[in-house]
C-alpha positions as CSV (number, residue, x, y, z in Angstrom):
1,X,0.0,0.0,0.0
2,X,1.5,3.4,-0.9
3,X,1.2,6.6,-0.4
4,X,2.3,9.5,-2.5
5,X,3.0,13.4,-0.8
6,X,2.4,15.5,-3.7
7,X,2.2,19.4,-4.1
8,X,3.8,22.1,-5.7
9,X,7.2,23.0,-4.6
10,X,8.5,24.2,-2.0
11,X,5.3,23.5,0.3
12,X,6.5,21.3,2.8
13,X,6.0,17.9,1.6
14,X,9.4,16.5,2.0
15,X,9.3,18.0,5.5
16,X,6.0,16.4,6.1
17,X,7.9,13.2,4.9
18,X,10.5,13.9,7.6
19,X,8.1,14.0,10.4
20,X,6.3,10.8,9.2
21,X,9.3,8.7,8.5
22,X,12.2,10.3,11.4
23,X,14.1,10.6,8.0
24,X,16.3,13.6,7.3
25,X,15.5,13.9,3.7
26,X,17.0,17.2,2.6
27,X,14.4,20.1,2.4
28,X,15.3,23.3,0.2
29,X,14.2,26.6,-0.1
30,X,14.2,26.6,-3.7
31,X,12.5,25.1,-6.4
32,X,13.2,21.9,-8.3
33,X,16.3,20.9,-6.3
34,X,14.5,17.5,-5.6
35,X,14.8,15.7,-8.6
36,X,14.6,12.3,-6.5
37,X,12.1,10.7,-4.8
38,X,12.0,9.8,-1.1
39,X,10.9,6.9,-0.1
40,X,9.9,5.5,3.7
41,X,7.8,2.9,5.8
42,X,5.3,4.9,8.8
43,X,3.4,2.7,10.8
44,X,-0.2,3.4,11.6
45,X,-1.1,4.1,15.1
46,X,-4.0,1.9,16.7
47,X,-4.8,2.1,20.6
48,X,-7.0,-1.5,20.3
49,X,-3.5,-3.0,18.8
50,X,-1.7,-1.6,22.0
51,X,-4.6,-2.4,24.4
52,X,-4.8,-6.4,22.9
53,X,-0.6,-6.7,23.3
54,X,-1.2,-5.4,26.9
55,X,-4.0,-7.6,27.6
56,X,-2.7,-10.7,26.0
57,X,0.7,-10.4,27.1
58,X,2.2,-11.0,24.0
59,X,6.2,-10.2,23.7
60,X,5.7,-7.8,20.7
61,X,3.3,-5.9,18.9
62,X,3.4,-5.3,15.1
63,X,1.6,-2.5,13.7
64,X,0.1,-2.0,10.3
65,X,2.0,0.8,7.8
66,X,2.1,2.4,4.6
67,X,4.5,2.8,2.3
68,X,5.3,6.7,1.8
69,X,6.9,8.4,-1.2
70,X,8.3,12.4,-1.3
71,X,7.6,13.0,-4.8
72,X,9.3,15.7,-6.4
73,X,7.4,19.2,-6.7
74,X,5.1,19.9,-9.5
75,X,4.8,22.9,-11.6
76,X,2.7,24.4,-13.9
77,X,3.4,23.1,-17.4
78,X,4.2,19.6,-16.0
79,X,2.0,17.8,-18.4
80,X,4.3,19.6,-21.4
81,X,7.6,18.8,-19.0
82,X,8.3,21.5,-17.4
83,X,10.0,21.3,-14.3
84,X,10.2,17.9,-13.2
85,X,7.1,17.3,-14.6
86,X,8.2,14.1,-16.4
87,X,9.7,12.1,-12.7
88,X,6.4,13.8,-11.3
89,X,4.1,12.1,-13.1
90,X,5.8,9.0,-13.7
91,X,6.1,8.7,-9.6
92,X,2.3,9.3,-9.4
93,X,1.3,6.7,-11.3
94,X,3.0,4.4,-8.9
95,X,1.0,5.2,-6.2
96,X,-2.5,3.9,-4.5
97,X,-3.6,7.6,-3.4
98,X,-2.2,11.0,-2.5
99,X,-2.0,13.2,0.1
100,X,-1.4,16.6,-1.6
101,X,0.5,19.1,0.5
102,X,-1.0,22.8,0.5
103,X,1.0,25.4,2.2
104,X,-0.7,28.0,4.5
105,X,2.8,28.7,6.5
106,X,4.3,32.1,6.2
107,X,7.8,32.0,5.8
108,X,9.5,35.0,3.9
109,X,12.5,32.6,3.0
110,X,10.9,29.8,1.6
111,X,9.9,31.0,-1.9
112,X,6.1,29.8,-3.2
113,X,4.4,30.4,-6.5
114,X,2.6,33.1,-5.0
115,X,2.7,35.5,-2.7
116,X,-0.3,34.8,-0.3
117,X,-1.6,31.6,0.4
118,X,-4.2,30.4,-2.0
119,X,-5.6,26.6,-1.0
120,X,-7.9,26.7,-3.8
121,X,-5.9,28.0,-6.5
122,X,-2.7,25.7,-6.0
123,X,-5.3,22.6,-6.0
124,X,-6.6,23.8,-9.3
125,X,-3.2,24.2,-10.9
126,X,-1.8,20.6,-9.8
127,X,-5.1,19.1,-11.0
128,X,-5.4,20.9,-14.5
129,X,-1.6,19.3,-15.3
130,X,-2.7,15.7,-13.9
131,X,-5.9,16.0,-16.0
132,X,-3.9,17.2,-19.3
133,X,-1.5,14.7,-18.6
134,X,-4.5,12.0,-18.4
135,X,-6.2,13.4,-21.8
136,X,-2.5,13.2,-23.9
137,X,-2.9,9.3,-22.5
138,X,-6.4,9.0,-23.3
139,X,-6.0,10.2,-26.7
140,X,-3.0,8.1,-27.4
141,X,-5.2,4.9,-26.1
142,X,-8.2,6.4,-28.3
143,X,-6.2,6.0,-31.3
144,X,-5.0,2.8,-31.0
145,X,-8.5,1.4,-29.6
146,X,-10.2,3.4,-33.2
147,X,-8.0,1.2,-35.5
148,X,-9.1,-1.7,-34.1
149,X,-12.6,-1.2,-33.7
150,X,-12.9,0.2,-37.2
151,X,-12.3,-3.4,-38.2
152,X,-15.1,-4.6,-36.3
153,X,-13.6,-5.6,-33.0
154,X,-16.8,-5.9,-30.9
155,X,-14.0,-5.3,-27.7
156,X,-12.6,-2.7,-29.2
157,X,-15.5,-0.8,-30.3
158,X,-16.6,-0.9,-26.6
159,X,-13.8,0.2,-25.4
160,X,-13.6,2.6,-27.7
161,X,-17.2,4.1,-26.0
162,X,-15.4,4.7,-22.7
163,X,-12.6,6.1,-23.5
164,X,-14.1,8.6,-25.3
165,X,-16.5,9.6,-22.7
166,X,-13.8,9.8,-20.6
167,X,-11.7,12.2,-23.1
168,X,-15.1,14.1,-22.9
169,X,-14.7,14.1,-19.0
170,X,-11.1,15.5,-19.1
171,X,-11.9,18.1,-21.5
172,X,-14.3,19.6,-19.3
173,X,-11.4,19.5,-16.9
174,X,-13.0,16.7,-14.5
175,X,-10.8,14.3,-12.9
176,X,-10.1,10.7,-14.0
177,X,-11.7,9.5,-10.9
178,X,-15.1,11.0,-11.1
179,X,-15.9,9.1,-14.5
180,X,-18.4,6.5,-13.7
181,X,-17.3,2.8,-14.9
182,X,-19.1,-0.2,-14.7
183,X,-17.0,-3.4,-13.0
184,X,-16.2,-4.5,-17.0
185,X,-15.0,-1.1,-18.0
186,X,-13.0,-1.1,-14.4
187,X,-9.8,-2.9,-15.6
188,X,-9.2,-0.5,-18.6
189,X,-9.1,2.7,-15.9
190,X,-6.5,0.3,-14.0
191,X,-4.7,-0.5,-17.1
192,X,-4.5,3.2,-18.4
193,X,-3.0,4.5,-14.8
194,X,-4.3,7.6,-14.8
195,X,-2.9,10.4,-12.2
196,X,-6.6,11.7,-11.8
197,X,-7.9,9.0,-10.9
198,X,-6.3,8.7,-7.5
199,X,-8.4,9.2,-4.3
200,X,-7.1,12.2,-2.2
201,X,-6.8,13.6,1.1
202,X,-5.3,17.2,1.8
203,X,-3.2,18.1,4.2
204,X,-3.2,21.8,5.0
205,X,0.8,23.0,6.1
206,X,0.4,24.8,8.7
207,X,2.4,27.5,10.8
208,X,4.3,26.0,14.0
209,X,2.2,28.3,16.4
210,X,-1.5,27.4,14.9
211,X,-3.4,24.6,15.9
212,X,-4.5,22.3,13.2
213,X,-8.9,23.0,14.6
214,X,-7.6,26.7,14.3
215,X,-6.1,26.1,10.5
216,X,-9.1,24.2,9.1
217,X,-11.4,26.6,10.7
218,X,-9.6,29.9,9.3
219,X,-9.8,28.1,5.8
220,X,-13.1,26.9,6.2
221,X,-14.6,27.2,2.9
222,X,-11.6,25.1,1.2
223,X,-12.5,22.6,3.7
224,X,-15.9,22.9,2.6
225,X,-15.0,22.7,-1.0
226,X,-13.2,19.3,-0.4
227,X,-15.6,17.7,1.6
228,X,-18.3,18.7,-1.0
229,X,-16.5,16.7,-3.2
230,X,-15.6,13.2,-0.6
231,X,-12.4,14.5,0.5
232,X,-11.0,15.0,3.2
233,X,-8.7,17.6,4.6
234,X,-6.1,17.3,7.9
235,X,-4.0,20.4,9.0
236,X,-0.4,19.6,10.3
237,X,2.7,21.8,11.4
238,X,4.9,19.6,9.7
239,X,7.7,21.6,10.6
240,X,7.6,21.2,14.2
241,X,6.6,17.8,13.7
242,X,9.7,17.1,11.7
243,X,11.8,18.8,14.4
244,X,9.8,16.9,17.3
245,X,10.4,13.7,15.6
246,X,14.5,13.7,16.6
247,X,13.5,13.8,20.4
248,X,12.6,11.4,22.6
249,X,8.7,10.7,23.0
250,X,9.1,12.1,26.2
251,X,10.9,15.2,25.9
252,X,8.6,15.9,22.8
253,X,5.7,15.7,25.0
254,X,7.2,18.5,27.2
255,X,8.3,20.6,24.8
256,X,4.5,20.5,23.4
257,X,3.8,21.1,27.1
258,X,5.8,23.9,26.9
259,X,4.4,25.6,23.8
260,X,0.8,24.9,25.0
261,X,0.6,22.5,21.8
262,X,-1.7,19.4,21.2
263,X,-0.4,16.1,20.3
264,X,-2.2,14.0,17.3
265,X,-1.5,16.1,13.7
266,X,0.6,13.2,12.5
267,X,-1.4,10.0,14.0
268,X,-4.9,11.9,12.5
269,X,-3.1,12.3,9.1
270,X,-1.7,8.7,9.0
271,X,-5.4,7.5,9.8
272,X,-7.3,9.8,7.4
273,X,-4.3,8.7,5.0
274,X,-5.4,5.2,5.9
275,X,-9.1,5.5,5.2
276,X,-8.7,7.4,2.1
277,X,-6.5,4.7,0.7
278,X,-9.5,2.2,1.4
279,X,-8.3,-0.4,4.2
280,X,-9.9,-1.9,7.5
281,X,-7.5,-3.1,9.9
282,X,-8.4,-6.6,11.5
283,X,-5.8,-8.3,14.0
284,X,-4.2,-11.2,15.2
285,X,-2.8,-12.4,18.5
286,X,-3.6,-14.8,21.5
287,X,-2.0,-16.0,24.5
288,X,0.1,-18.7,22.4
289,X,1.1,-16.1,19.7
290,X,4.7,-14.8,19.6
291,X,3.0,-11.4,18.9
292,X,-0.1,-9.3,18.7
293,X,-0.4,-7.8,15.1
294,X,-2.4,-5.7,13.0
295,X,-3.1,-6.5,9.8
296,X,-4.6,-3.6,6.6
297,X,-7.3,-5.3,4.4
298,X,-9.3,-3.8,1.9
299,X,-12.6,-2.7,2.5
300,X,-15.3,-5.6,1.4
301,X,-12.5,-8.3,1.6
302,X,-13.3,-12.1,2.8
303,X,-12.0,-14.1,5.8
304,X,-10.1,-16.4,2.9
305,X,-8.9,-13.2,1.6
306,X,-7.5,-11.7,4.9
307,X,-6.2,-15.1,5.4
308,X,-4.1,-14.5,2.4
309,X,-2.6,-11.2,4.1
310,X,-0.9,-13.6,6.3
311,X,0.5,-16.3,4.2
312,X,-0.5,-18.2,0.8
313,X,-0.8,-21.3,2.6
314,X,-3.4,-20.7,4.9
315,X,-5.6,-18.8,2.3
316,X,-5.2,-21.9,0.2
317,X,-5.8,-24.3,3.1
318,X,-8.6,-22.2,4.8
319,X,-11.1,-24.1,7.3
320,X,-13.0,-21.8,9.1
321,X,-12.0,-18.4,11.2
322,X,-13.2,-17.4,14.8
323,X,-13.8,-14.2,15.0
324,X,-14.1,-12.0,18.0
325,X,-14.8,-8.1,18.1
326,X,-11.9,-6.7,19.4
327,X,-13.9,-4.4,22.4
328,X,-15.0,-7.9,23.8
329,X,-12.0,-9.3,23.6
330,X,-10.4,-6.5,25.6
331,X,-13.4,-6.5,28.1
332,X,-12.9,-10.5,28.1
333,X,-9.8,-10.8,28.2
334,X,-9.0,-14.1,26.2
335,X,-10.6,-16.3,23.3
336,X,-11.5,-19.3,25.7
337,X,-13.5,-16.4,27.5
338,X,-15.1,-15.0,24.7
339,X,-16.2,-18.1,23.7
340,X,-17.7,-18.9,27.1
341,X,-20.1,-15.3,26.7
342,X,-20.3,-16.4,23.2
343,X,-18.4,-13.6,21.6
344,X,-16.7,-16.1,20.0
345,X,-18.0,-16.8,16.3
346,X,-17.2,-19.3,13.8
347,X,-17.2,-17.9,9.9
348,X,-16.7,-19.3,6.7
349,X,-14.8,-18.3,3.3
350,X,-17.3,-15.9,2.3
351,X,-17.6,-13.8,5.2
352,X,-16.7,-10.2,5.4
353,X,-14.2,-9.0,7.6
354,X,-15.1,-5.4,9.6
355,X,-12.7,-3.4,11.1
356,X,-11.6,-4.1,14.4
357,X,-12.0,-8.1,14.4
358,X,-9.9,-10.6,15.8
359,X,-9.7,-13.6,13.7
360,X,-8.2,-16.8,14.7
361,X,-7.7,-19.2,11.4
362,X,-8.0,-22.9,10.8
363,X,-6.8,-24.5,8.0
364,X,-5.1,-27.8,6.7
365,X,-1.4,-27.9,6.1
């Protein structure tokens, strides 16, 4: 599962990358010095996983993460090149979502594209050079696919349909990802990797000395904008988060002391990151397990499926699954207990995992 930090340069996202990772990636003032992009692990904070490793008494706890990448700045003109517009876009495509960076922070020494913050604006410039850079693609695609169906290809001729309502889409300046497909037309959208098509959350950069309630609220009607269209926005000082994360947790938690600060911009980001990307977490662990884990799963996916997440050999060998919601378990204590105020549940195959569930599995082999 990966992540992508995008923006326009010089907005904080490889400093945002630095507070997530504890990397020291080098963050410029200046523009297009980052032709490379960074890459890191974060791991996604969950009180149930640190509640079921206390309670179980397992000897470690393994938490679920995301695979992050710093991806160089984009500027206008991209789609043509310009910049670094070709890494940009090639990086982008290699990605599950985004998390695009918007800077609100005033600093007189890091230069921006323009001289006062503008959420909207800078959104509507990175999105009109991932949706020109989509209709070049869909174009290319539309001539191929036209040669073939003018020779009667039934396929081809279908295809052929939607991609050209989705050239019409892009021409209007709509993303990739607000064209309606059907489940047969879904595999062409995946095979054409479109950088509109991505689902996104926005992450406000905010000034050390703001709180991220007092950021979202001073830039309220971007925030409403987003959430008009399903996304959703986070606000983080990513600055004094990147400085914070070279201290110990503990002198980090006085210096926020100090500063009258709130803890939480990072682990709200990582989970909105989370959600946005389209994952349930559902764990492992009992009093015989070498650790208590927590495992990401796509939303909608089957206890054979999750079993997969685990190893090959017991998707292919799957029995059954006992399943336990995690709040009883804690209340419980153990499975054998859960099972005695039946908590405990027996599933099959086709059953649907839900966030939060513990699931022992059976299987042969």
């Amino acid at each position: 599962m990966k992540l992508g930090i995008v923006g326009l340069p010089n907005v904080g996202k490889t400093t945002l990358f630095n507070a997530l990772t504890h990397a020291k990636a080098a963050a410029t003032a200046y523009a297009y010095t980052s032709a490379e992009s960074n890459r890191g692990v974060v791991a996604v904070p969950d009180e149930r996983l640190d509640r079921l490793h206390e309670v179980l008494e397992t000897p470690r706890k393994v938490y679920a993460t995301i695979d992050v990448v710093d991806i160089a700045g984009l500027a206008e003109g991209a789609s043509r090149g310009e910049g670094l517009g070709n890494r940009f876009l090639a990086d982008i495509r290699g990605v599950d979502a985004v998390a695009h960076v918007i800077r609100t922070f005033t600093d007189p020494d890091v230069a921006h594209v323009r001289a006062t913050p503008d959420p909207l604006a800078d959104v509507e410039l990175v999105e009109t050079e991932l949706v020109l850079s989509d209709l070049e693609l869909a174009e290319r695609r539309r001539d191929k696919t036209a040669k073939a169906a003018r020779g009667g290809d039934k396929a081809a001729q279908r295809e052929l349909e939607t991609v050209e309502r989705l050239i019409a889409a892009l021409r209007e300046g709509k993303l990739a990802r607000t064209v309606a497909r059907s489940p047969e037309e879904a595999p062409l959208f995946r095979d054409l990797a479109l950088v509109s098509d991505r689902p996104v959350l926005f992450v406000l950069n905010i000034d050390d000395e703001q709180t991220p309630a007092a950021a979202l609220s001073a830039h309220a009607d971007f925030v409403a904008w987003a959430q008009a269209r399903g996304d959703q926005v986070v606000a983080v000082p990513s600055r004094l988060e990147a400085e914070l994360a070279d201290l110990e947790p503990d002198e980090a938690a006085a210096f926020r002391a100090e500063l009258g600060l709130e803890a939480g911009a990072l682990d709200t980001f990582i989970r909105a990151a989370y959600d946005v990307l389209g994952y349930i977490t559902f764990f492992t662990g009992d009093f015989r397990s070498s650790e208590s884990r927590a495992w990401q799963l796509p939303r909608g996916w089957t206890a054979k499926q999750a079993a997969g997440r685990i190893h090959s050999d017991i998707e292919h060998g799957f029995v059954r699954a006992q399943v336990v919601a995690i709040e009883d378990l804690l209340e419980l204590g153990s499975f054998p207990a859960a099972r005695e105020h039946a908590k405990l549940r027996t599933e099959g195959k086709d059953y649907v995992v839900q966030d939060g569930d513990v699931i022992h599995f059976l299987h042969t082999g």
